[in-house]
Structure formats: structure tokens, C-alpha cells
Backbone as CSV, one residue per row, in Angstrom:
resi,resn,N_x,N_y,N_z,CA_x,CA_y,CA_z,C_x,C_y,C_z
1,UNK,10.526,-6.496,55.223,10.480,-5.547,54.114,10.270,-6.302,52.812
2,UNK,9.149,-5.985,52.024,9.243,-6.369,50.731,9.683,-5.169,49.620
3,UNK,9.923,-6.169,48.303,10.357,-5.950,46.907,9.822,-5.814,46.067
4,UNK,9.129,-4.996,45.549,8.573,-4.498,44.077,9.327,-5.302,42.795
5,UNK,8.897,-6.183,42.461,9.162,-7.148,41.325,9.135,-6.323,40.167
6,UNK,10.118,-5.641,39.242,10.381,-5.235,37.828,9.272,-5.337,37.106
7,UNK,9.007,-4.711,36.431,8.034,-4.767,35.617,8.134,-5.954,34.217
8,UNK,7.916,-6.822,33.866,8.694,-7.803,32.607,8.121,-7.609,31.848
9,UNK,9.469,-7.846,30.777,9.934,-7.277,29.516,9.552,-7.757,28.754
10,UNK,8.760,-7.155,27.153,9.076,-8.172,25.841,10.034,-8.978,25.911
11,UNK,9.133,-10.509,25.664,10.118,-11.784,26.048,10.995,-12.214,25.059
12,UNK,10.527,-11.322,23.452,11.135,-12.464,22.500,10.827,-10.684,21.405
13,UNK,11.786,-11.252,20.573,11.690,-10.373,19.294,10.860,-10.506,18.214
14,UNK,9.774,-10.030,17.924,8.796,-10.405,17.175,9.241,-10.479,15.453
15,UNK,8.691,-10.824,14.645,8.721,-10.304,13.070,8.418,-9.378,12.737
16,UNK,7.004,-9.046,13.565,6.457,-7.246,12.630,6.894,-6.111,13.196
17,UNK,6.144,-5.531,12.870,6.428,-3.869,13.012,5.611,-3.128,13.821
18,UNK,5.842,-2.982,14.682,4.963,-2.001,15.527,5.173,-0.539,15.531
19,UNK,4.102,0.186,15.163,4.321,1.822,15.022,2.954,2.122,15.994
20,UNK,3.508,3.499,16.306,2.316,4.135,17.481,2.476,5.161,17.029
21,UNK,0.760,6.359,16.692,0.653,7.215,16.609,0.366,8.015,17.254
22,UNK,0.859,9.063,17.897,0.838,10.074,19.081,0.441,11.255,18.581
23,UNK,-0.097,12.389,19.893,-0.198,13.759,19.853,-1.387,14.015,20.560
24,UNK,-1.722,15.210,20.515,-2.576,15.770,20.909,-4.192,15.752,20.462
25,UNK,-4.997,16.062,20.896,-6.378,15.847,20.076,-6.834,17.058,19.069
26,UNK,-7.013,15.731,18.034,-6.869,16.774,16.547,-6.102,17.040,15.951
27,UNK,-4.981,16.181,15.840,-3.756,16.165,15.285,-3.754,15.448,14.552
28,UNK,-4.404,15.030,14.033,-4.709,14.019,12.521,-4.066,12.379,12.267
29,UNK,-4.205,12.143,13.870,-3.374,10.638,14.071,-4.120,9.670,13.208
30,UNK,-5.889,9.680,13.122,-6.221,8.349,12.446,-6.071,8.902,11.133
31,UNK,-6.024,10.037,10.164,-6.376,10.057,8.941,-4.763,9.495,8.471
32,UNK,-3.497,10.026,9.969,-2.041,8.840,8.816,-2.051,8.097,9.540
33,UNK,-2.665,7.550,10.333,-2.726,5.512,10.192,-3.602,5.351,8.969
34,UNK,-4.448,6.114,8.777,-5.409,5.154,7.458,-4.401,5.519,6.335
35,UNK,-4.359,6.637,5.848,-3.317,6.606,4.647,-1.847,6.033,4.669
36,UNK,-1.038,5.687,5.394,0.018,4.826,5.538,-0.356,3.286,5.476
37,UNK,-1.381,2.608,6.388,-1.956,1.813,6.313,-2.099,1.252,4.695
38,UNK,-3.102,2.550,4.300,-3.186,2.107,2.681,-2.146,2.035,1.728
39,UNK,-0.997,2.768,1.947,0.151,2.971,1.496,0.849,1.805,1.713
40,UNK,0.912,0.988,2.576,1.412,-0.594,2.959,1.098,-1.569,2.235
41,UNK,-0.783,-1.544,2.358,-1.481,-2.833,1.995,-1.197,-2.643,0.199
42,UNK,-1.020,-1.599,-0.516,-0.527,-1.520,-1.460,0.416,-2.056,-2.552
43,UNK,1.544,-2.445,-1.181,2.853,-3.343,-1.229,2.772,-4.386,-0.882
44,UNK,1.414,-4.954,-0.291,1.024,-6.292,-0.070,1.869,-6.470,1.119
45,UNK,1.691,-5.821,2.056,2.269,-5.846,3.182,0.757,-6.505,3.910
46,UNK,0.519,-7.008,5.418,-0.596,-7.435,5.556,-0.426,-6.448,7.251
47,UNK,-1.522,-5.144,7.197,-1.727,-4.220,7.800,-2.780,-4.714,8.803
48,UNK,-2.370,-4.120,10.205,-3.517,-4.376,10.981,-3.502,-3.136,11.890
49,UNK,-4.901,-2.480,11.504,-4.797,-0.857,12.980,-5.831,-1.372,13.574
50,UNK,-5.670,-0.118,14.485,-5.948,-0.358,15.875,-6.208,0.846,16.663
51,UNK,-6.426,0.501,18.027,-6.577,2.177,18.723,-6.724,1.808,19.935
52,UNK,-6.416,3.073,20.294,-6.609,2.978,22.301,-7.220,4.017,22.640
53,UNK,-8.408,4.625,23.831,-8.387,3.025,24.113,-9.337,1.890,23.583
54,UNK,-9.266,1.136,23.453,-10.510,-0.223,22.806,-9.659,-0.974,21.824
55,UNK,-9.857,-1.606,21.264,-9.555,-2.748,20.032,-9.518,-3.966,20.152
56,UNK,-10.485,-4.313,21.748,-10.733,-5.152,22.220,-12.344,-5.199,22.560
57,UNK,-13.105,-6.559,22.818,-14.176,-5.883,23.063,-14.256,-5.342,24.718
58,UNK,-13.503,-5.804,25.082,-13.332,-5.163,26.702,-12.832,-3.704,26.477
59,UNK,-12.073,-3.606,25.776,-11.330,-2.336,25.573,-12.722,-1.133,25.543
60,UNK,-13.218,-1.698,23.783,-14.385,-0.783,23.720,-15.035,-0.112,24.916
61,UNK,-15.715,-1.158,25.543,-16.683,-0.686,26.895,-16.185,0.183,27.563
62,UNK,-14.809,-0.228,28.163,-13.423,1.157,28.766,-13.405,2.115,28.408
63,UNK,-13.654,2.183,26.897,-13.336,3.718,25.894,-14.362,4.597,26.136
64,UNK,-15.830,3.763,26.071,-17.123,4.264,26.460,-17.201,5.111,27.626
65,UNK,-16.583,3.965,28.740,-16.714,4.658,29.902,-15.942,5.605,31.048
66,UNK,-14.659,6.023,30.150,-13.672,6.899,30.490,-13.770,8.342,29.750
67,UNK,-14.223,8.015,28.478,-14.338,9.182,27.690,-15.678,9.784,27.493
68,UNK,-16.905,8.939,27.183,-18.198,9.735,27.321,-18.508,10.355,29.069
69,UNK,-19.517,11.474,28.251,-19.674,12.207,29.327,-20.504,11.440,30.093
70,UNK,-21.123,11.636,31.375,-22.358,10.964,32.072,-22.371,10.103,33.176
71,UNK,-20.875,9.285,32.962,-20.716,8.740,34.151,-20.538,8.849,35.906
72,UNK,-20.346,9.731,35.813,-20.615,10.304,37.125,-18.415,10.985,37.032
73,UNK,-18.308,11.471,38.160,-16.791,11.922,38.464,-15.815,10.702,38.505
74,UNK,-14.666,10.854,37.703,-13.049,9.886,37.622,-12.711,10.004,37.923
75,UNK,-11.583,10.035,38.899,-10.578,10.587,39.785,-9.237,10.181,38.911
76,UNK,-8.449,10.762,38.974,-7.332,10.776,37.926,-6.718,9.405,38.134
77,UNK,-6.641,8.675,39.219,-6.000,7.493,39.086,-6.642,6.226,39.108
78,UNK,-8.479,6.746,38.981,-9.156,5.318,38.405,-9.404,5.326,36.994
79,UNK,-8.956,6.838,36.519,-9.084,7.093,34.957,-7.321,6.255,34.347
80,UNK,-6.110,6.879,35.130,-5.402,5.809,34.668,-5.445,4.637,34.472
81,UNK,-5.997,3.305,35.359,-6.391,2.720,35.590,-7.019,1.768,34.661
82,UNK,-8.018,3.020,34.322,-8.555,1.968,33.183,-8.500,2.176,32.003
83,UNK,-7.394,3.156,31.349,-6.598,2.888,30.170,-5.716,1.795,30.708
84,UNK,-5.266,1.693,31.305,-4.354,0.836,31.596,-5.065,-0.543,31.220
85,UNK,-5.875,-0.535,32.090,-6.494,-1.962,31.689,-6.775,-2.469,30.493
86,UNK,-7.703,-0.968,29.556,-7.702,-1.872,28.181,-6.493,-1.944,27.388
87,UNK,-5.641,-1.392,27.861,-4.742,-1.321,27.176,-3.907,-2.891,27.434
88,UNK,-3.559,-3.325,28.399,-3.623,-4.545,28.807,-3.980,-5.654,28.185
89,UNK,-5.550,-5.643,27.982,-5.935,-6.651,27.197,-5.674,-6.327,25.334
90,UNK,-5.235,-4.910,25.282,-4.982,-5.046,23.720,-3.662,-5.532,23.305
91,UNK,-2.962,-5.326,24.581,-1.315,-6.090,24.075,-1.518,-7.366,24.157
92,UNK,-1.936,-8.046,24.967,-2.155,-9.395,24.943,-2.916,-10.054,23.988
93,UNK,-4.446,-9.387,23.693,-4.973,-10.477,22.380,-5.166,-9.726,21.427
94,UNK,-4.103,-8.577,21.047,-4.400,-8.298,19.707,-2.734,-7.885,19.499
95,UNK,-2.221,-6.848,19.894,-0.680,-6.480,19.639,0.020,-7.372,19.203
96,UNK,0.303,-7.988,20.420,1.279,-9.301,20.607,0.979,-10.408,19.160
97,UNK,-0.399,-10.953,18.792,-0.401,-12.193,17.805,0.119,-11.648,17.233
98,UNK,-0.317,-10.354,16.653,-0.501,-9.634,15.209,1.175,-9.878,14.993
99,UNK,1.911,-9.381,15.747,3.403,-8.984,15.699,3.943,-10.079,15.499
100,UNK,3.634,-11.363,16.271,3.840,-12.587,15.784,3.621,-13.484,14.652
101,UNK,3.045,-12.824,14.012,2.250,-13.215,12.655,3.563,-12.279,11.691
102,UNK,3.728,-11.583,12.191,4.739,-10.208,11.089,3.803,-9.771,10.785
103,UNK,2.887,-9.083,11.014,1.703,-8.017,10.439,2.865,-6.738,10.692
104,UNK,2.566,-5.943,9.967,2.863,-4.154,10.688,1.208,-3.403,10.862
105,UNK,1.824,-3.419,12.627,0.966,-2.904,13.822,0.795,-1.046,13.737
106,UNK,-0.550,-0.959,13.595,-0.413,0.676,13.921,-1.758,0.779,14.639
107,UNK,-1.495,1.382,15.588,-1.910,1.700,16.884,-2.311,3.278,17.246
108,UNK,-3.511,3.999,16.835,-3.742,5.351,17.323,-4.001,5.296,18.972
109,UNK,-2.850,5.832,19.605,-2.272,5.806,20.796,-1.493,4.544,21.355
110,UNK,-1.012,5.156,22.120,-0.047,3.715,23.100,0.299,4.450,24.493
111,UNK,1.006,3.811,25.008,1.607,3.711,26.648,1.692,5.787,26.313
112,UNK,2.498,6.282,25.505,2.865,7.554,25.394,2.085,8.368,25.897
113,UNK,0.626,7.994,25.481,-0.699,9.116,25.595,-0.969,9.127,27.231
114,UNK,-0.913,7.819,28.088,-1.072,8.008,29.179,-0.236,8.781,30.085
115,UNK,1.540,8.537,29.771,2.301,9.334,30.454,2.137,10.810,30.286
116,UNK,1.930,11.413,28.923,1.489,12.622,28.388,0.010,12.921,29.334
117,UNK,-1.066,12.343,28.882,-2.388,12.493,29.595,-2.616,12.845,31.349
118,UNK,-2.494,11.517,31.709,-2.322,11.172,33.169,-0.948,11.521,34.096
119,UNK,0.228,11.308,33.266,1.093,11.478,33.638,1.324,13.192,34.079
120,UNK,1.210,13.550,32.850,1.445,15.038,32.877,0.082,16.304,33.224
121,UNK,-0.773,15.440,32.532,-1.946,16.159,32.224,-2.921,16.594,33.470
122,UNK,-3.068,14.703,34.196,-3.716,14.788,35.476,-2.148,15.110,36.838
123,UNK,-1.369,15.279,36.309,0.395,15.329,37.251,-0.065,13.924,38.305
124,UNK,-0.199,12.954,37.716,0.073,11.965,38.571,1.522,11.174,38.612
125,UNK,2.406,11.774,37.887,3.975,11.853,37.274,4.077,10.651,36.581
126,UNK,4.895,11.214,35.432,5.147,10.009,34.203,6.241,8.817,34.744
127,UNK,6.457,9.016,35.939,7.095,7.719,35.953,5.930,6.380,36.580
128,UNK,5.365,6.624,37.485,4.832,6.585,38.346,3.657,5.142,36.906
129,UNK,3.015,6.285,35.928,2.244,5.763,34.896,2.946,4.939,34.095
130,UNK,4.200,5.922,33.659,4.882,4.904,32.920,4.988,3.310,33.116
131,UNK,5.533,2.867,34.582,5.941,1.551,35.493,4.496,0.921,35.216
132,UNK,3.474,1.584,35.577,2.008,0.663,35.715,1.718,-0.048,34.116
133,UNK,1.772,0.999,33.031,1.445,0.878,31.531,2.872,-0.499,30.928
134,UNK,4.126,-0.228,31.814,5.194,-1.370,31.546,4.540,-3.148,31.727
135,UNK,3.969,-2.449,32.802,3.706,-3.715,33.672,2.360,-4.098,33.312
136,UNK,1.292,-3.651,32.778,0.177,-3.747,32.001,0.216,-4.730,30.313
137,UNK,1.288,-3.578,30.013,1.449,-4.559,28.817,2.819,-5.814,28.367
138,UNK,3.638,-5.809,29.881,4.338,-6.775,29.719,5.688,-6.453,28.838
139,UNK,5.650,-4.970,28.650,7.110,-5.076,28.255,6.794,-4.219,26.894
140,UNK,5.766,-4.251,25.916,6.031,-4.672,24.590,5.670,-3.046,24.354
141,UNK,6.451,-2.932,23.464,7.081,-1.211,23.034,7.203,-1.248,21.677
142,UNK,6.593,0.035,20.773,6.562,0.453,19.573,8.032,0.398,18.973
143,UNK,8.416,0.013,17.825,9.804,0.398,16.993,9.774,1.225,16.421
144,UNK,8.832,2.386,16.747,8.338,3.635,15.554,7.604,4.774,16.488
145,UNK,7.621,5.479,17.110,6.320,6.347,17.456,6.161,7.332,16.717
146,UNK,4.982,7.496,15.746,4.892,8.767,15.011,4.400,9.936,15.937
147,UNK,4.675,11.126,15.783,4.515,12.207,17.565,4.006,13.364,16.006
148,UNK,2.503,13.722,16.236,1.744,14.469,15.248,1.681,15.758,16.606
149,UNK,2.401,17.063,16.364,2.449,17.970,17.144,1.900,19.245,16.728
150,UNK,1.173,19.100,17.677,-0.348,20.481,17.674,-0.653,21.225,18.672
151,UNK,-0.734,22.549,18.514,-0.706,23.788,19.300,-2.691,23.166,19.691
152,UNK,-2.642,23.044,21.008,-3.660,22.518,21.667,-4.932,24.207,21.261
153,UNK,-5.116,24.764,21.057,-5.448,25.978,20.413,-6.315,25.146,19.061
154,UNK,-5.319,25.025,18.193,-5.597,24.479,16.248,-5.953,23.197,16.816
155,UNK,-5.446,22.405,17.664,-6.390,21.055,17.990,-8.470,21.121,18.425
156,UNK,-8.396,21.868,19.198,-9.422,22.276,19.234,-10.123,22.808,18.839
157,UNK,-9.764,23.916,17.535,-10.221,24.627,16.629,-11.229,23.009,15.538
158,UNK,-10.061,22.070,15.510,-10.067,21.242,14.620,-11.145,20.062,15.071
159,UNK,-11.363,19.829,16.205,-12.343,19.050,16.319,-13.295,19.597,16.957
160,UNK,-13.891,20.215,16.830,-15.157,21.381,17.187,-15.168,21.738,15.676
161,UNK,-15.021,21.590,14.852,-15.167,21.992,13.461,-16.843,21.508,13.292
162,UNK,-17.698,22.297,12.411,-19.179,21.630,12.206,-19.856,21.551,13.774
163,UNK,-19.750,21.965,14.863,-20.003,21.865,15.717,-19.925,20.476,16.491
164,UNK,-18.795,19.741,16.171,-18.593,18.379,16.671,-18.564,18.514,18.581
165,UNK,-19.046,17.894,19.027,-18.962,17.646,20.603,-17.606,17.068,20.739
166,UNK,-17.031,17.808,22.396,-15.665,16.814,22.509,-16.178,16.024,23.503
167,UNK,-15.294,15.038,23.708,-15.148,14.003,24.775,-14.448,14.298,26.307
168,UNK,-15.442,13.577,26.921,-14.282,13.706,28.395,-13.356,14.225,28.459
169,UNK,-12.182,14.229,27.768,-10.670,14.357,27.789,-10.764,15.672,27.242
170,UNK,-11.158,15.582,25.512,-10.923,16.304,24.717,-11.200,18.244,25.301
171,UNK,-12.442,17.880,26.592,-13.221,19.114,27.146,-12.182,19.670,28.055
172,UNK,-11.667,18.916,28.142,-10.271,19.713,29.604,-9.995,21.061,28.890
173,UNK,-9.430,21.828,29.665,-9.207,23.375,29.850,-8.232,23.105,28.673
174,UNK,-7.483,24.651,28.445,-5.901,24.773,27.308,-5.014,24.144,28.153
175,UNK,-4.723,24.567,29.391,-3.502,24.533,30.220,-3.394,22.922,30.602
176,UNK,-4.687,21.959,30.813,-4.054,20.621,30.460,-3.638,20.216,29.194
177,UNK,-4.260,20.644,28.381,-3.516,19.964,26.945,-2.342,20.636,26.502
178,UNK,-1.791,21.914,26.955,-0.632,22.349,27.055,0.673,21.550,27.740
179,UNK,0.202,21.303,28.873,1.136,20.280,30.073,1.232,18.664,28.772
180,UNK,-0.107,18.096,28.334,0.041,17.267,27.660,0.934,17.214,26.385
181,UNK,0.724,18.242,25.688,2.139,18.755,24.577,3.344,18.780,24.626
182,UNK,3.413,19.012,25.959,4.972,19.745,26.612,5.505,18.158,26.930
183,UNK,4.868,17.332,27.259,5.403,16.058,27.581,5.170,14.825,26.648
184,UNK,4.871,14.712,25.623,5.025,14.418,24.336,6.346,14.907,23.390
185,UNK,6.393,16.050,23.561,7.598,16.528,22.853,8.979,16.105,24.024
186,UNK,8.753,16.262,25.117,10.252,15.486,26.131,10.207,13.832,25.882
187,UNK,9.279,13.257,25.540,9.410,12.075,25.648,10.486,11.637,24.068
188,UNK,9.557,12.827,22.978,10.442,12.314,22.197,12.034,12.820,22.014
189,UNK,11.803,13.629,22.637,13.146,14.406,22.938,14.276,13.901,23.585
190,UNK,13.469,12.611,24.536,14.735,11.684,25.807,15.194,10.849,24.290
191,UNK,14.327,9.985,23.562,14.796,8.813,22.676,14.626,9.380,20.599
192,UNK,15.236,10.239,20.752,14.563,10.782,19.191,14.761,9.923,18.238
193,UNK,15.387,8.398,18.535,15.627,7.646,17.650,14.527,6.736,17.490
194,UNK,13.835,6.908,18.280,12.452,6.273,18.512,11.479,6.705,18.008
195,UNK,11.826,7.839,17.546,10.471,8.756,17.084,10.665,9.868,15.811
196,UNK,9.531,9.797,15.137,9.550,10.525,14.029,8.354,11.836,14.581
197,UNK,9.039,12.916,14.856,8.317,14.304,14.731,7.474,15.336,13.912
198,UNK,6.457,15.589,13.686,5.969,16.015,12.563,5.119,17.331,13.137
199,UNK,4.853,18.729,12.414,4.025,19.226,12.825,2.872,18.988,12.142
200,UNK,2.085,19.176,12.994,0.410,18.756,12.487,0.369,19.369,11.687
201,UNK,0.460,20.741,11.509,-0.264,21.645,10.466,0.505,21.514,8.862
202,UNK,1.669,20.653,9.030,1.403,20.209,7.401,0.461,19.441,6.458
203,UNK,0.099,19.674,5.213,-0.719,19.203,4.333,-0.264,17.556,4.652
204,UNK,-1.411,17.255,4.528,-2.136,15.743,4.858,-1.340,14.960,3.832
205,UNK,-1.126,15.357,2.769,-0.300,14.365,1.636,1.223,14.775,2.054
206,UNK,1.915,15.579,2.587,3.279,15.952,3.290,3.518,14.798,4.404
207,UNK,2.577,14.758,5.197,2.532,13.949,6.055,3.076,12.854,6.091
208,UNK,2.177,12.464,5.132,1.879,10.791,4.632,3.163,10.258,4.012
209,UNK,3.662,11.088,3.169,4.797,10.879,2.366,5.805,11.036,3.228
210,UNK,6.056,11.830,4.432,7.456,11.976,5.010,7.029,10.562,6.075
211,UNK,6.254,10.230,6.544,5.862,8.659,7.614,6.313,7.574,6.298
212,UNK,5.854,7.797,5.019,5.548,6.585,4.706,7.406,6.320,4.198
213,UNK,8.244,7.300,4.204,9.267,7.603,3.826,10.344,6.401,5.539
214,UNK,10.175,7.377,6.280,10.793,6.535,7.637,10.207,4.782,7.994
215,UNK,9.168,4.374,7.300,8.870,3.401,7.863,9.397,2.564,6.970
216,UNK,9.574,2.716,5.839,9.968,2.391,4.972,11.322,1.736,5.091
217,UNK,12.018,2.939,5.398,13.433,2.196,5.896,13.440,1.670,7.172
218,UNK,12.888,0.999,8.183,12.308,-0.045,9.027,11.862,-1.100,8.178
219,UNK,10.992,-1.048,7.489,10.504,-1.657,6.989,11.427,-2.880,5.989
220,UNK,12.638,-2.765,5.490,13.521,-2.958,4.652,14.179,-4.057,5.165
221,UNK,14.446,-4.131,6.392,15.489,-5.873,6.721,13.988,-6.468,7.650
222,UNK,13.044,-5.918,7.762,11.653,-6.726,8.287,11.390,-7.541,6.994
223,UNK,11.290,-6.715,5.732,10.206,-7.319,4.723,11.497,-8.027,3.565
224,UNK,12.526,-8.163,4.358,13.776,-9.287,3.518,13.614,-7.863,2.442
225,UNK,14.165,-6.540,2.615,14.379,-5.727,1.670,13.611,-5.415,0.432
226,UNK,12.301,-5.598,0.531,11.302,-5.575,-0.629,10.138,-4.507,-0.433
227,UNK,10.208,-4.259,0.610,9.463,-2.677,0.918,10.364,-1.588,0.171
């Protein structure tokens, strides 16, 4: 009989700050990484974003080929798979230095989106994803998840705006991005200390100001109290 070896852990405590922005599609995750972002570099903080999946050049190609249409059929657990993978190589040559450097890390998506997505979305069960995405990236976990929460309805309203095309994902029925909502909000619901909740449909400067408000106080024994 064999043993399934643990998944291993962030080895060491970094300097920076890692934040992850979550939700649904069309929930306005990159416009508050860019305005928080700018809200940082402001304070001469030294900002580095990011995204999943890609922020690698391996990543990219992954992003291409999970989310554009054309490729032929995914099956839900070669589509996990290969978030997983780029995701993999983004903890390793980009997460990880950055954090080691003390940058503050912001990340549109993380491990969350897959358990939500795949986990819930394709029901390949969030533990199941969770363990693979542990073991992918070696441990290393956000000190922040911002969770941008949107009635999958106004998400879609919102990126179909101007007649924008969705993506692979984005095209799924209501009732997956419903299942995907519903498990976003339990995740933050198991650790709420982990996570800052917001509904999407507040004004974009509300937003910004209540994130840039919580990180802030994180931010405070990171930056020797000068944030």
C-alpha cells in the first residue's frame, strides 16, 4: 500500500504582500487591481500585478488555449489541469521572487477561481482541486483575498456591453456561474479573516477606497508603519 505525500507548504515567510482578486466574470477585478495598484505606487510602495491564467510566458499560451474558442472539446479535468499548470509556473517565477523582494503582489485570480470554477462550476469537488492547486503552487497563499461579488446575470450584462465576445468560460450557461458564486461566497465564508467582501455593484471609487482602506492596515507592520 502506498502514501499520498502532503502537499508542501510555503517554506518561509516572505516580506511582501500578497493580495488576490476574486469573483465572478465582470466583476470589476482588473479595474481595482489597477486603481489600488495606483493607489500604492503613489506611496512609493513598489507594485507588481499580475493575472491568471498567464503572467508567465508559458502561462500566456495556457490562457490562449483554455479560454479561446476553437480548440477543439476540454474535458473538465484537462481544463483543471492546465490552470493548474500555469498557475504553477506563476508561483514559482513570478509570485514567489516578487514576495521575496517585499513587492505587494496583486494577482487577478488565484487557487480560489479554480475551486469556484472547476471545483464547483465543472463539480469536479473543491477539495479534490483545491489539494492539486496546493501542490502546484507549493504551499504559497494570498494574505488578502479581495472576493468582488456579482449576480452572474449583471456580470454578463457587463461584459457583453458594446457587443464584446465572451470567452470559453465566460459562455457557460447562468446555472454554472451561479454554482461558481455560491462557492466563492463559502470559501469566504469558511476564513472571513482572509477576505475582504465587496458587492460589485458599488461605484468604482467606493470600491477602491474601502480595498485601499483594509490593505492598508496589512500594509502597516509590512511597510515598518509608513503606509
Amino acid at each position: 500500500m502506498t502514501t499520498q505525500d502532503p502537499a508542501p507548504q510555503d517554506p518561509a515567510p516572505h516580506p511582501g504582500l500578497f493580495i488576490a482578486f476574486e469573483g465572478g466574470d465582470g466583476a470589476g477585478k482588473s479595474t481595482q487591481a489597477a486603481e489600488l495598484a495606483t493607489a500604492l505606487e503613489s506611496r512609493g510602495l513598489r507594485v507588481l500585478r499580475t493575472r491568471e491564467p498567464g503572467g508567465t510566458p508559458i502561462g500566456e499560451k495556457l490562457r490562449t488555449l483554455v479560454l479561446d474558442h476553437g480548440h477543439g472539446h476540454i474535458d473538465s479535468r484537462t481544463e483543471a489541469l492546465i490552470y493548474a499548470a500555469s498557475r504553477a509556473a506563476h508561483a514559482e517565477q513570478v509570485l514567489r521572487p516578487a514576495l521575496e523582494r517585499g513587492d505587494v503582489v496583486l494577482t487577478d485570480r488565484y487557487i480560489d477561481s479554480s475551486v469556484a470554477y472547476q471545483g464547483a462550476g465543472r463539480r469536479l469537488g473543491a477539495d479534490a482541486v483545491r489539494n492539486l492547486n496546493d501542490w502546484a503552487t507549493a504551499g504559497l497563499q494570498p494574505d488578502l483575498t479581495v472576493l468582488l461579488d456579482v449576480d452572474p446575470a449583471v456580470g454578463r450584462r457587463r461584459r457583453t456591453a458594446g457587443d464584446a465576445a465572451e470567452d470559453r468560460i465566460e459562455s457557460e450557461a447562468d446555472d454554472f456561474h451561479a454554482r461558481v458564486r455560491t462557492a466563492f461566497l463559502e470559501l469566504a465564508e469558511a476564513r472571513p479573516e482572509l477576505y475582504l467582501v465587496l458587492p460589485a455593484r458599488l461605484p468604482v471609487a467606493e470600491l477602491a477606497a474601502r480595498i485601499l482602506d483594509r490593505v492598508g492596515a496589512l500594509l502597516a507592520p509590512v511597510a515598518g508603519g509608513t503606509a
